[in-house]
The first five atom37 places (N, CA, C, CB, O) and aatype in JSON, in Angstrom:
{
  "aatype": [20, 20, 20, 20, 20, 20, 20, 20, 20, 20, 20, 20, 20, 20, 20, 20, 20, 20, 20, 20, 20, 20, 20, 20, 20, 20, 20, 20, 20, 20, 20, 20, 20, 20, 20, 20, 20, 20, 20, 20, 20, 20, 20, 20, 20, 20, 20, 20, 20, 20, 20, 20, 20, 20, 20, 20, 20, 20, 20, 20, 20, 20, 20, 20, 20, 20, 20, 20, 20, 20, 20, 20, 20, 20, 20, 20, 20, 20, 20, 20, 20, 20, 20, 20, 20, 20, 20, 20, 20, 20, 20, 20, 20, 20, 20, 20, 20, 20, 20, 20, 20, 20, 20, 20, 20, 20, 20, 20, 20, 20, 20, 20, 20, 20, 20, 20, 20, 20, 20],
  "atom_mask": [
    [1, 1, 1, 1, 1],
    [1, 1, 1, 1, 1],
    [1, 1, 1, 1, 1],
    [1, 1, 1, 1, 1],
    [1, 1, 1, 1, 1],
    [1, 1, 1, 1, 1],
    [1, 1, 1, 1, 1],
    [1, 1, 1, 1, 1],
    [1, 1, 1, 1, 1],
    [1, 1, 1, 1, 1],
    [1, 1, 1, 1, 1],
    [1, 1, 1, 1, 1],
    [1, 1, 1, 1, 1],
    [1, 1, 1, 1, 1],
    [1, 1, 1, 1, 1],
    [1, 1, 1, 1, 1],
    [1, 1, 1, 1, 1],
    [1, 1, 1, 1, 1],
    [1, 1, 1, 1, 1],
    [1, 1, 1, 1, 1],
    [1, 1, 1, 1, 1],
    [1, 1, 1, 1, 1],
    [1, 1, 1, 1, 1],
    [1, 1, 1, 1, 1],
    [1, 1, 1, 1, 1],
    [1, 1, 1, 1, 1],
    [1, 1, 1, 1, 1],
    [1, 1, 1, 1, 1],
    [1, 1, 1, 1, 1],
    [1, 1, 1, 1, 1],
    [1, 1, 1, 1, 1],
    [1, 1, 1, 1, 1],
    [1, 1, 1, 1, 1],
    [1, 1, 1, 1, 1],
    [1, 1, 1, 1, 1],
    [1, 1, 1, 1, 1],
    [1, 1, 1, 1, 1],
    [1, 1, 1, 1, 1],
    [1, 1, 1, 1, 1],
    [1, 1, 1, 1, 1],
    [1, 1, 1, 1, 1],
    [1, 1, 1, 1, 1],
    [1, 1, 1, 1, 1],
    [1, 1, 1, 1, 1],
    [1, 1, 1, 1, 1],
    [1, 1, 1, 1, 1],
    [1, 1, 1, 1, 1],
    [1, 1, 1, 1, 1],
    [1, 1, 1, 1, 1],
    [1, 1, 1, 1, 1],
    [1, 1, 1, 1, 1],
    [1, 1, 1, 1, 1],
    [1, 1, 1, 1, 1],
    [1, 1, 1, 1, 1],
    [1, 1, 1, 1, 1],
    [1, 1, 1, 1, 1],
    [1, 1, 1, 1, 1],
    [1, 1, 1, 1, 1],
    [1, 1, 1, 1, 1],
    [1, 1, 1, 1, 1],
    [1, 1, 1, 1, 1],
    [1, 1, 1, 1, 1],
    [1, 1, 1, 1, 1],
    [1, 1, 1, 1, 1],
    [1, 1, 1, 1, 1],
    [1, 1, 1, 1, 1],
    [1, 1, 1, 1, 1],
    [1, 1, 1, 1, 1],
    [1, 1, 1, 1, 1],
    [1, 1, 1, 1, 1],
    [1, 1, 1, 1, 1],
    [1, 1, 1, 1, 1],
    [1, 1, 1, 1, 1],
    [1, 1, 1, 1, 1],
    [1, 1, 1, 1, 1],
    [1, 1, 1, 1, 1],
    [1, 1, 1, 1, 1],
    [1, 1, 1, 1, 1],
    [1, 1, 1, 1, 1],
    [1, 1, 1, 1, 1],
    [1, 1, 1, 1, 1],
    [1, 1, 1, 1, 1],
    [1, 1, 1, 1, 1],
    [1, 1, 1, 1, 1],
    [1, 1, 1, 1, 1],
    [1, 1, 1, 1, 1],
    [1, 1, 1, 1, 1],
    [1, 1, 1, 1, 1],
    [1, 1, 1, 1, 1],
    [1, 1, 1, 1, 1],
    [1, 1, 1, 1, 1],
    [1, 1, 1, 1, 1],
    [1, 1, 1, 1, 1],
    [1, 1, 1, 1, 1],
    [1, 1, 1, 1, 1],
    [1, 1, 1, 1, 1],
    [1, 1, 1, 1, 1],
    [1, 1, 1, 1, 1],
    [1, 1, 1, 1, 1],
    [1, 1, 1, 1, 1],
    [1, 1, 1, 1, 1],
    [1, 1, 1, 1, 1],
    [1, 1, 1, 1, 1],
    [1, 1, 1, 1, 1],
    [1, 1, 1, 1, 1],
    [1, 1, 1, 1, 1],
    [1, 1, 1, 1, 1],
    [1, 1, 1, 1, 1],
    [1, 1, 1, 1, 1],
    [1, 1, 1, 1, 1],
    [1, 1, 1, 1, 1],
    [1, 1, 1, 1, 1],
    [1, 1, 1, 1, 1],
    [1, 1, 1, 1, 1],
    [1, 1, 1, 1, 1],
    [1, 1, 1, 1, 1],
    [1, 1, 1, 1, 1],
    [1, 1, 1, 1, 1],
    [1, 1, 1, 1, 1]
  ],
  "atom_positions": [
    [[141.91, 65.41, 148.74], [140.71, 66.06, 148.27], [139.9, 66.56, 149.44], [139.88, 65.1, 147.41], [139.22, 67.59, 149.34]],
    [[139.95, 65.95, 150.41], [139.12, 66.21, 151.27], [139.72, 65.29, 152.84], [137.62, 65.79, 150.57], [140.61, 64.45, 152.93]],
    [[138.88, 65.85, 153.83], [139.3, 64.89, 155.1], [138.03, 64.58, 156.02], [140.52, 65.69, 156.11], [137.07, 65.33, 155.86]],
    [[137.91, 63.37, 157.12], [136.79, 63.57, 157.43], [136.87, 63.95, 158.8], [136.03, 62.56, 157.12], [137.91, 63.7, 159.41]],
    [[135.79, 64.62, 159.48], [136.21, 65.73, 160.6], [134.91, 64.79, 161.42], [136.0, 67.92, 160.19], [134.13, 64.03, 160.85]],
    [[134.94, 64.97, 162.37], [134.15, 63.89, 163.77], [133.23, 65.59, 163.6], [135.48, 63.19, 166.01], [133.59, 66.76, 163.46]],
    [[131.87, 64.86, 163.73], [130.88, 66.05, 164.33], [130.99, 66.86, 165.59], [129.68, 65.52, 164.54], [130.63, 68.03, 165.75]],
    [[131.5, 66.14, 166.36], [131.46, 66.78, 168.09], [132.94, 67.87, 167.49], [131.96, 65.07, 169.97], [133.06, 68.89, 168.17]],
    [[133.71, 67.76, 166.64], [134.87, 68.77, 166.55], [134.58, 69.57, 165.71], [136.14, 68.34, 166.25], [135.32, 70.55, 165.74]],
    [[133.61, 69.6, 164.75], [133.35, 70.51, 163.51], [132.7, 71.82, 164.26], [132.21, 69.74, 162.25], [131.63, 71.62, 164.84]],
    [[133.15, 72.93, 164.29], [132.75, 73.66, 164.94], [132.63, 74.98, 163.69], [133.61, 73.69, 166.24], [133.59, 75.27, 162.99]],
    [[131.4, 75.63, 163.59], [130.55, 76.8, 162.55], [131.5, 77.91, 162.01], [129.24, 77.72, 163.45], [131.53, 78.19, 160.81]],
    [[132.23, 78.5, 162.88], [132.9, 79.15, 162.47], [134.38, 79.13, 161.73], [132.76, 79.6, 163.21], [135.1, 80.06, 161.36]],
    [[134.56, 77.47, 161.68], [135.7, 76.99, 160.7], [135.11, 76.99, 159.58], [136.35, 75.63, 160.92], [135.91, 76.98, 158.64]],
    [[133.79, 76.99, 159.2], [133.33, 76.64, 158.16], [133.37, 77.72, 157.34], [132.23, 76.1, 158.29], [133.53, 77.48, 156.14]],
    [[133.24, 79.07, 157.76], [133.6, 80.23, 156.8], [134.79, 80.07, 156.07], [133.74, 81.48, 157.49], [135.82, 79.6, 156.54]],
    [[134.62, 80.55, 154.67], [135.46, 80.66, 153.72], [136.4, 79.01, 153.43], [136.37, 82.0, 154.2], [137.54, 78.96, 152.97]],
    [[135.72, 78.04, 153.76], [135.98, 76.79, 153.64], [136.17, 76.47, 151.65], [134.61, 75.97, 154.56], [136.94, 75.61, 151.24]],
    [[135.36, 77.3, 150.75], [135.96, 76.86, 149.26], [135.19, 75.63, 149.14], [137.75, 76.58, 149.11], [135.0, 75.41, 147.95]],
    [[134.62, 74.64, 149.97], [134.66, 73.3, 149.98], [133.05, 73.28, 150.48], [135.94, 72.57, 150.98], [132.58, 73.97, 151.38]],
    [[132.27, 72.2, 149.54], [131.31, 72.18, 151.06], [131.47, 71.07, 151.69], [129.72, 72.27, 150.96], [132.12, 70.11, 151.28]],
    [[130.84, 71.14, 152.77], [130.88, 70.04, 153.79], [130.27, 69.0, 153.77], [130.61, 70.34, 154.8], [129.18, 69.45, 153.42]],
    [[130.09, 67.85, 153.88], [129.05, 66.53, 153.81], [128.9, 65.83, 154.64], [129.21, 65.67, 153.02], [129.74, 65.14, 155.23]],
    [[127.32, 65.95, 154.84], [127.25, 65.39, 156.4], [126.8, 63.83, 155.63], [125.78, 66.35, 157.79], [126.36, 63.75, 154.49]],
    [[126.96, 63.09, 156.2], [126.91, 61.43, 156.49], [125.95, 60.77, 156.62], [127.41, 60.99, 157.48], [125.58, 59.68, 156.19]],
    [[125.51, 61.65, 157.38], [124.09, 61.21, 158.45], [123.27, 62.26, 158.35], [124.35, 60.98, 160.19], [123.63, 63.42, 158.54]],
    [[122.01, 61.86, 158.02], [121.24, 63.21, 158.36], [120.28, 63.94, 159.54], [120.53, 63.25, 157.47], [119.47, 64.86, 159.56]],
    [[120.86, 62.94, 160.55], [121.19, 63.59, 161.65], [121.06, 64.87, 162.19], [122.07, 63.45, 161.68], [120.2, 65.42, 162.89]],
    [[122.24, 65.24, 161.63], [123.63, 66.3, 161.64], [122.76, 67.27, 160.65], [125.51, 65.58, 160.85], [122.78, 68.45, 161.01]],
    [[122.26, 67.09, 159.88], [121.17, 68.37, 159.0], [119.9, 68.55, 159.73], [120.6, 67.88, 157.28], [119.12, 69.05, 158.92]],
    [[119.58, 68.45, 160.35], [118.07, 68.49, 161.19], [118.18, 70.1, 161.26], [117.94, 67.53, 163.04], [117.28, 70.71, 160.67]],
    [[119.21, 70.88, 161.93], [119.15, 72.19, 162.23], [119.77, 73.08, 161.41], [119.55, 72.37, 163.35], [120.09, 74.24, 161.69]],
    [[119.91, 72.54, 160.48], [120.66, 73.14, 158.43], [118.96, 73.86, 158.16], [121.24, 70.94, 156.51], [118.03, 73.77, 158.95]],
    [[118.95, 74.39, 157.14], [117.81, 74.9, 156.61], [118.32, 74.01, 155.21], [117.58, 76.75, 156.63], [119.43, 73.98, 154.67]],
    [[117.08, 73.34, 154.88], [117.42, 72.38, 153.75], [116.59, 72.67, 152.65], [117.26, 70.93, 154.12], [115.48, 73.19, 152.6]],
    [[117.6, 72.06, 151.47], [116.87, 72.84, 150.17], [116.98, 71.56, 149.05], [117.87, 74.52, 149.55], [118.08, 71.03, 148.89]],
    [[115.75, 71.06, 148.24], [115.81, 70.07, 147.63], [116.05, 70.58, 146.42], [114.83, 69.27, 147.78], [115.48, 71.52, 145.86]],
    [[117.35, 69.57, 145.85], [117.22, 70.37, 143.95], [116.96, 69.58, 143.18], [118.54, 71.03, 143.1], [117.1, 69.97, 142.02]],
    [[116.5, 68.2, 143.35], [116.03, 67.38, 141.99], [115.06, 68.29, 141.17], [115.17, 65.89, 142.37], [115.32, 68.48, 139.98]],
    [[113.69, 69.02, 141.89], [112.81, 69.11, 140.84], [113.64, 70.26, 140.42], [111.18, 69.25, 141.1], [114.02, 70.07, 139.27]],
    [[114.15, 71.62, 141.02], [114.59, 72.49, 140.4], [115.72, 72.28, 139.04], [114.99, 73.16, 141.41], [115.78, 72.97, 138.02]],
    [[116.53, 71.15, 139.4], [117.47, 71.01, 138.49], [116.74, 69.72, 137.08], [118.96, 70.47, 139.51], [117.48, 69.66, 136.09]],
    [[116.0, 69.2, 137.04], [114.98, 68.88, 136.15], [114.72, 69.51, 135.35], [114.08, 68.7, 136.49], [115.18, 69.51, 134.21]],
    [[113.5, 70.52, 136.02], [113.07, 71.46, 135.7], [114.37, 72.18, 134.26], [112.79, 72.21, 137.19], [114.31, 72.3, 133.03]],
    [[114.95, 72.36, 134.86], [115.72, 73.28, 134.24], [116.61, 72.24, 132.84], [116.81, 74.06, 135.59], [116.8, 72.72, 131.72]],
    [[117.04, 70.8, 133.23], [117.5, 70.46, 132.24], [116.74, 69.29, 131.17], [118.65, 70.17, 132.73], [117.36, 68.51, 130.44]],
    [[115.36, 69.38, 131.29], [114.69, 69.12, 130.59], [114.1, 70.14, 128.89], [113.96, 68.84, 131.6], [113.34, 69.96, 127.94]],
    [[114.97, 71.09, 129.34], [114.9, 72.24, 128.67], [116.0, 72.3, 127.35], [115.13, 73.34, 129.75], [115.79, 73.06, 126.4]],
    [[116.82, 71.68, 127.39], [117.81, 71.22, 127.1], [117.71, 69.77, 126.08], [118.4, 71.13, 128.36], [117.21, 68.68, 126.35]],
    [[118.43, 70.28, 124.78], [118.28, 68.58, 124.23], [119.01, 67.44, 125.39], [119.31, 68.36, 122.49], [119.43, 67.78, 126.5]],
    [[119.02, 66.37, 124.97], [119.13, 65.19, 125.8], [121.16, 65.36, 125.72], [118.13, 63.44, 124.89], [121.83, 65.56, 126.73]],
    [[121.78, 65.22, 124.3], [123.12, 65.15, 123.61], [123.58, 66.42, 124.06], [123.15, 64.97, 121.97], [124.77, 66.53, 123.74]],
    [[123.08, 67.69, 124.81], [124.27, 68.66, 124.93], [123.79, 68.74, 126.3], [124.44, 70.15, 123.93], [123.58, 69.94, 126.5]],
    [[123.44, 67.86, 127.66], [123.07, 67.75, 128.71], [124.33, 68.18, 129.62], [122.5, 66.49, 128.83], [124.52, 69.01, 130.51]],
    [[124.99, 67.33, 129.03], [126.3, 66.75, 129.88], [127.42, 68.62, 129.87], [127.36, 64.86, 128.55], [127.99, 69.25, 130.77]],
    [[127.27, 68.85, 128.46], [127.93, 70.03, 128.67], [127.03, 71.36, 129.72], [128.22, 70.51, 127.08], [127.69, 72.0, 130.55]],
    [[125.99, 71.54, 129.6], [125.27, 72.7, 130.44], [124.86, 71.89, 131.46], [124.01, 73.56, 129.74], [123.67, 72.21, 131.52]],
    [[125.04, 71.01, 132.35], [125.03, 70.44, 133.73], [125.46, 71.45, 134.64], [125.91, 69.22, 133.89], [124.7, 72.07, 135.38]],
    [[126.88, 71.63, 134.54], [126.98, 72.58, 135.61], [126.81, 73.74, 135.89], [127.69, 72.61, 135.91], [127.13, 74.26, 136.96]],
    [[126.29, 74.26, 134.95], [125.64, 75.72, 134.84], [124.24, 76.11, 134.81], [126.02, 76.26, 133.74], [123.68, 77.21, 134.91]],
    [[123.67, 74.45, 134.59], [122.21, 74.72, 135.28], [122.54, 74.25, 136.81], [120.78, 73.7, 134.5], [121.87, 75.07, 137.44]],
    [[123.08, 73.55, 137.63], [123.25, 73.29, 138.67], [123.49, 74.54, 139.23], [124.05, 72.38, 138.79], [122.85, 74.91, 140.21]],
    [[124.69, 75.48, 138.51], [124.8, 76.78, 139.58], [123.33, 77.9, 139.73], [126.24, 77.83, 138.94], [122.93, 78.76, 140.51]],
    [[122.79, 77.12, 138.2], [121.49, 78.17, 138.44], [120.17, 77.82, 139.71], [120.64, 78.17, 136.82], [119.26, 78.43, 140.28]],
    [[120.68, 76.65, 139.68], [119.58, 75.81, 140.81], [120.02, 76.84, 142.16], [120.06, 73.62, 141.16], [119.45, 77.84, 142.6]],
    [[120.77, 76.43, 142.42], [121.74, 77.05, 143.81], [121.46, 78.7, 143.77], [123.8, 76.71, 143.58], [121.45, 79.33, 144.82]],
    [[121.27, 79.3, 142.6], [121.53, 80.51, 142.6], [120.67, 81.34, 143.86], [121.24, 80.95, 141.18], [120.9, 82.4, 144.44]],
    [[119.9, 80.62, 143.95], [118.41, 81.66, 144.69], [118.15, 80.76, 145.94], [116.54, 81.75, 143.5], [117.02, 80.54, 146.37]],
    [[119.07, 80.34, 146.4], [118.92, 79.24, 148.07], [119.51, 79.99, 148.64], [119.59, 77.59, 148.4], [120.28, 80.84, 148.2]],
    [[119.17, 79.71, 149.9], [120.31, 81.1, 151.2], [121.26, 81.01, 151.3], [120.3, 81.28, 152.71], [121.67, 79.93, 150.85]],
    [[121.95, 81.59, 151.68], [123.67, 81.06, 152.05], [123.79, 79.98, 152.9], [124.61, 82.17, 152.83], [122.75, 79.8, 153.54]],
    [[124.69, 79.19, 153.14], [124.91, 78.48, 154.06], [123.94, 77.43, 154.11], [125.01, 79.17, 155.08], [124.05, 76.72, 155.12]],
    [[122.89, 77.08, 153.22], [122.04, 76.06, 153.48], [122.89, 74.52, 153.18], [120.68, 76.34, 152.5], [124.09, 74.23, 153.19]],
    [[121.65, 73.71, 152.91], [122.43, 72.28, 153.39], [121.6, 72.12, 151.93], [122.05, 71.13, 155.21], [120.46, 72.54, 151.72]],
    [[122.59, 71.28, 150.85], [121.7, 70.94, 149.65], [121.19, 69.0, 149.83], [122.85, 71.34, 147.97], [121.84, 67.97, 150.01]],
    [[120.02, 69.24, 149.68], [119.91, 67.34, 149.22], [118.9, 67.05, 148.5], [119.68, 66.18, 150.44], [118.2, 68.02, 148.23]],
    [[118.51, 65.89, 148.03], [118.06, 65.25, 147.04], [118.71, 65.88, 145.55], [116.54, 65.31, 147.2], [118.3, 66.95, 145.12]],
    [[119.54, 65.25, 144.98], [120.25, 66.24, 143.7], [120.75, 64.87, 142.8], [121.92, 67.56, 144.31], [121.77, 64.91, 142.11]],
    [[119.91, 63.66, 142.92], [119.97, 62.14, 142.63], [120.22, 62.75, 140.39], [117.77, 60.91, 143.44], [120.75, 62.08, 139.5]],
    [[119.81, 63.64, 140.31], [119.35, 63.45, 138.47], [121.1, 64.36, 138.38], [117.17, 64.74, 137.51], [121.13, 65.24, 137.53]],
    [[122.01, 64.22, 138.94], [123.45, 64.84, 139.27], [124.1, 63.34, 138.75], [123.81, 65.45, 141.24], [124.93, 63.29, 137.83]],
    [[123.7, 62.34, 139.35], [124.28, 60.53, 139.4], [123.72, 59.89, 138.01], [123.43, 59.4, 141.0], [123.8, 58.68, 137.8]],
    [[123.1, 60.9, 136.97], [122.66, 59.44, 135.73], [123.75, 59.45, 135.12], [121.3, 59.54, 134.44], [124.42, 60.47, 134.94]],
    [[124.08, 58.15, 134.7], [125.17, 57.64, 134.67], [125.23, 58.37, 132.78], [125.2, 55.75, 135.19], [126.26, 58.09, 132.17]],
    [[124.25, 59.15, 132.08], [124.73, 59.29, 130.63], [125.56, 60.5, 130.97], [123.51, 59.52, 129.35], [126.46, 60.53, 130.13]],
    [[125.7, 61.66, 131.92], [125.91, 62.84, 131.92], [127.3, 62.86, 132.23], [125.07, 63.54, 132.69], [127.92, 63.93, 132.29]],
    [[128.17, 61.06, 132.57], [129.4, 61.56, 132.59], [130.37, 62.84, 133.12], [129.43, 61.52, 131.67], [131.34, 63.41, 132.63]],
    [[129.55, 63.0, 134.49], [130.17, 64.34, 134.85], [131.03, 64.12, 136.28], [128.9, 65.55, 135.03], [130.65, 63.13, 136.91]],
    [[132.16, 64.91, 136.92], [132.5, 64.48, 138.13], [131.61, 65.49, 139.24], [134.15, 64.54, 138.25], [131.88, 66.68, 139.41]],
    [[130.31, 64.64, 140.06], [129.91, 65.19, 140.68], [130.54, 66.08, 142.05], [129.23, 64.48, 140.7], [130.15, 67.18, 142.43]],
    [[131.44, 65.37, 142.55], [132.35, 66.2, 143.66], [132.97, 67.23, 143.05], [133.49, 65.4, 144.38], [133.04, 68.15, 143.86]],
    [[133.49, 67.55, 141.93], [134.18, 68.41, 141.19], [133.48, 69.79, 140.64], [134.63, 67.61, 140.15], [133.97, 70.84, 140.22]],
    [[131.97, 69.31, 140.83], [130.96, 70.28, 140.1], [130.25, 70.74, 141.8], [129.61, 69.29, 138.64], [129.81, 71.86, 142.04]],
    [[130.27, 69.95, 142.51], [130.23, 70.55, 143.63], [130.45, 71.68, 144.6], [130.49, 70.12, 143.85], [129.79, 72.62, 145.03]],
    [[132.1, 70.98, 144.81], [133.19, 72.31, 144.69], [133.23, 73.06, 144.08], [134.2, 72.27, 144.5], [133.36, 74.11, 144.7]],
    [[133.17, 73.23, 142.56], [133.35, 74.91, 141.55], [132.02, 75.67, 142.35], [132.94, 74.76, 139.18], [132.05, 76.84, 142.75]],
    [[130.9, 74.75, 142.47], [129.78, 75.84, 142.94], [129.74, 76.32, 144.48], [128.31, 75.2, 142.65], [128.97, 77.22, 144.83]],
    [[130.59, 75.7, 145.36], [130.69, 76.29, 146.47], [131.72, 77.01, 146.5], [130.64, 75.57, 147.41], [132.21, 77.05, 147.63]],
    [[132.35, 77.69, 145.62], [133.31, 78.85, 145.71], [132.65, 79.74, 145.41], [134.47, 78.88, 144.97], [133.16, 80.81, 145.75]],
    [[131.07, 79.92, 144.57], [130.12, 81.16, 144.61], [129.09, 80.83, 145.48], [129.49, 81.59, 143.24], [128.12, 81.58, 145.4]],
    [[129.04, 80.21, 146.04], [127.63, 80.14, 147.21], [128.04, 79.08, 147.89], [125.9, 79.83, 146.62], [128.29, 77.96, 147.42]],
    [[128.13, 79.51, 149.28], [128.4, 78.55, 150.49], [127.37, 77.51, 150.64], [128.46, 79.31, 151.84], [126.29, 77.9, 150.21]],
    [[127.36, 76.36, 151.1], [126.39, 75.86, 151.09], [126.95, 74.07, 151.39], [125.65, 76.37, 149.74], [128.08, 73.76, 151.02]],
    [[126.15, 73.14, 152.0], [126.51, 72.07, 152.45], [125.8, 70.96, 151.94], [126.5, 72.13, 153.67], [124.71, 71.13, 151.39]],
    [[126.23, 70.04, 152.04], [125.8, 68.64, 151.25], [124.69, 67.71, 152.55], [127.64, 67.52, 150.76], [124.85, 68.05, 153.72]],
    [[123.98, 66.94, 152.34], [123.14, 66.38, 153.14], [123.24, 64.84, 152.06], [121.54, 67.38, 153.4], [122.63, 64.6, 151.01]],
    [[124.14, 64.08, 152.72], [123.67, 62.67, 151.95], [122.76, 61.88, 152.66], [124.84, 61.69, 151.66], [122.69, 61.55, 153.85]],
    [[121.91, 61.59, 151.39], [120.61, 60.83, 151.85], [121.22, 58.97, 152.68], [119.41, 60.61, 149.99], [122.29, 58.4, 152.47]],
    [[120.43, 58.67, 153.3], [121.04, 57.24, 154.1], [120.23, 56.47, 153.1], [120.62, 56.87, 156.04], [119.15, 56.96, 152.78]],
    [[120.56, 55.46, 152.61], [119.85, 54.37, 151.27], [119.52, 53.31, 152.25], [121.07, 53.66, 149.76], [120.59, 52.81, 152.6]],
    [[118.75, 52.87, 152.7], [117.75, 52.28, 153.75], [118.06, 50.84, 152.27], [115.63, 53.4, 154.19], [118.17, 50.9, 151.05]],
    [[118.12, 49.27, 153.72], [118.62, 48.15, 152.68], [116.91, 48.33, 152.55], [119.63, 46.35, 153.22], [116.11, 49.08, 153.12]],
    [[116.76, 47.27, 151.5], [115.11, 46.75, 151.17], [115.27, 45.24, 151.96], [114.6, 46.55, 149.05], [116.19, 44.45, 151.73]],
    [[114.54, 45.09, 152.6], [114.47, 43.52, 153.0], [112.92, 42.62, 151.91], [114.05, 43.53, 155.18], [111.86, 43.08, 151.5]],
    [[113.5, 41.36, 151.81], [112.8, 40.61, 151.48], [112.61, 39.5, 151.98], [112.94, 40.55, 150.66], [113.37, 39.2, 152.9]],
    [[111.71, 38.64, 151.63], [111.86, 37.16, 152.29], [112.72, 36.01, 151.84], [110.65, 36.57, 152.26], [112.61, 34.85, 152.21]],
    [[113.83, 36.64, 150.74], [114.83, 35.67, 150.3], [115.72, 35.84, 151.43], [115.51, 35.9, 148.83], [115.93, 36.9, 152.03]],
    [[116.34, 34.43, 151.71], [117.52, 34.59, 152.71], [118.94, 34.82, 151.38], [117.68, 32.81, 153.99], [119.02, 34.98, 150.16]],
    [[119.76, 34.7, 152.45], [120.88, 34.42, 151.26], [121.69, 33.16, 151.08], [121.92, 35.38, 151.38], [122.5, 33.07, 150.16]]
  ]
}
Protein backbone atom coordinates (compact mmCIF):
# COMPACT_ATOMS: atom_id res chain seq x y z
CA UNK A 1 0.00 0.00 0.00
CA UNK A 2 2.46 2.22 0.76
CA UNK A 3 6.32 2.48 1.97
CA UNK A 4 8.05 4.58 4.44
CA UNK A 5 10.73 6.97 2.96
CA UNK A 6 13.43 8.68 5.69
CA UNK A 7 12.91 12.59 5.42
CA UNK A 8 16.60 13.48 4.65
CA UNK A 9 15.80 11.17 1.19
CA UNK A 10 12.32 12.44 0.29
CA UNK A 11 13.22 14.83 -2.10
CA UNK A 12 10.04 17.51 -3.87
CA UNK A 13 10.34 16.65 -7.07
CA UNK A 14 9.57 12.80 -6.62
CA UNK A 15 6.55 13.92 -5.26
CA UNK A 16 4.96 15.04 -8.57
CA UNK A 17 2.43 12.84 -9.98
CA UNK A 18 2.88 10.54 -6.86
CA UNK A 19 -1.35 9.40 -7.08
CA UNK A 20 -0.63 8.98 -3.31
CA UNK A 21 -0.35 11.53 -0.66
CA UNK A 22 2.38 11.61 1.52
CA UNK A 23 2.29 11.47 5.47
CA UNK A 24 4.43 13.14 7.45
CA UNK A 25 4.82 11.56 11.08
CA UNK A 26 6.00 14.35 12.72
CA UNK A 27 4.97 17.65 12.35
CA UNK A 28 8.09 18.77 12.18
CA UNK A 29 8.44 18.03 8.62
CA UNK A 30 5.06 20.35 7.91
CA UNK A 31 6.35 23.59 9.39
CA UNK A 32 7.26 24.75 5.68
CA UNK A 33 3.91 22.90 3.97
CA UNK A 34 1.25 25.62 3.75
CA UNK A 35 -1.35 23.96 6.02
CA UNK A 36 -4.98 23.66 5.75
CA UNK A 37 -7.42 22.53 8.58
CA UNK A 38 -10.62 20.49 7.49
CA UNK A 39 -12.51 19.53 10.60
CA UNK A 40 -14.62 22.72 10.62
CA UNK A 41 -14.93 22.73 6.78
CA UNK A 42 -15.87 19.10 6.60
CA UNK A 43 -18.55 19.52 9.57
CA UNK A 44 -19.73 22.23 8.23
CA UNK A 45 -20.63 20.48 5.30
CA UNK A 46 -21.81 17.10 6.81
CA UNK A 47 -23.99 18.36 9.28
CA UNK A 48 -26.09 19.15 6.39
CA UNK A 49 -26.75 15.80 5.80
CA UNK A 50 -29.12 13.37 7.76
CA UNK A 51 -27.06 11.46 10.37
CA UNK A 52 -28.13 7.52 8.37
CA UNK A 53 -26.92 8.59 4.81
CA UNK A 54 -23.50 10.20 6.33
CA UNK A 55 -21.45 7.34 5.68
CA UNK A 56 -22.52 7.22 1.97
CA UNK A 57 -21.77 11.19 1.01
CA UNK A 58 -18.44 11.21 3.23
CA UNK A 59 -16.35 11.12 0.49
CA UNK A 60 -17.75 13.53 -1.64
CA UNK A 61 -18.10 16.04 0.92
CA UNK A 62 -14.44 15.41 1.80
CA UNK A 63 -13.51 16.04 -1.96
CA UNK A 64 -15.60 19.15 -1.61
CA UNK A 65 -13.58 20.26 1.47
CA UNK A 66 -10.26 19.87 -0.54
CA UNK A 67 -11.83 21.38 -3.51
CA UNK A 68 -10.73 25.10 -2.91
CA UNK A 69 -7.11 24.44 -0.92
CA UNK A 70 -3.93 25.02 -3.09
CA UNK A 71 -2.25 22.43 -4.66
CA UNK A 72 0.26 20.71 -2.93
CA UNK A 73 -0.80 21.79 0.55
CA UNK A 74 -0.40 19.64 3.66
CA UNK A 75 -4.04 18.58 5.04
CA UNK A 76 -4.56 18.24 9.04
CA UNK A 77 -6.92 18.19 11.67
CA UNK A 78 -9.67 15.92 9.61
CA UNK A 79 -10.36 13.91 13.29
CA UNK A 80 -14.65 13.91 12.28
CA UNK A 81 -12.96 11.38 9.10
CA UNK A 82 -12.19 8.66 12.46
CA UNK A 83 -16.03 8.48 14.06
CA UNK A 84 -16.22 5.24 14.37
CA UNK A 85 -20.39 5.29 12.98
CA UNK A 86 -19.20 6.35 9.36
CA UNK A 87 -17.53 3.01 8.81
CA UNK A 88 -15.43 4.31 6.10
CA UNK A 89 -11.69 3.34 4.97
CA UNK A 90 -9.98 6.53 5.71
CA UNK A 91 -6.59 5.80 3.76
CA UNK A 92 -8.72 4.64 0.84
CA UNK A 93 -10.78 7.93 0.73
CA UNK A 94 -7.60 9.63 0.99
CA UNK A 95 -6.00 8.29 -1.94
CA UNK A 96 -9.23 8.54 -4.41
CA UNK A 97 -8.91 12.34 -3.44
CA UNK A 98 -5.32 12.77 -4.13
CA UNK A 99 -5.64 11.59 -7.67
CA UNK A 100 -7.75 15.06 -8.18
CA UNK A 101 -5.79 17.36 -5.97
CA UNK A 102 -2.27 16.85 -4.83
CA UNK A 103 -1.95 17.41 -1.48
CA UNK A 104 -0.23 15.87 1.82
CA UNK A 105 -1.23 14.50 5.11
CA UNK A 106 0.14 16.15 8.46
CA UNK A 107 -0.51 13.62 11.39
CA UNK A 108 -1.20 15.27 14.48
CA UNK A 109 1.43 13.81 17.49
CA UNK A 110 -1.31 12.65 20.47
CA UNK A 111 0.74 14.09 23.41
CA UNK A 112 0.35 11.10 26.55
CA UNK A 113 -1.87 12.95 29.42
CA UNK A 114 0.05 12.44 32.62
CA UNK A 115 -1.54 12.03 35.91
CA UNK A 116 -0.67 11.38 39.42
CA UNK A 117 -1.67 7.65 39.19
CA UNK A 118 1.45 5.55 38.92
CA UNK A 119 0.94 2.26 37.38
Amino acid sequence: MGRIIQYRLLQSENQVGLMRPIVYCDEKYCEDLQQVSLNEKLANLLIKIKPERRTLRIEQCFQDAIAHIPENSCIRDFDVLFNPAYKIDVLQILMLANRRKAFSVCKRQIKPRLTNRTI
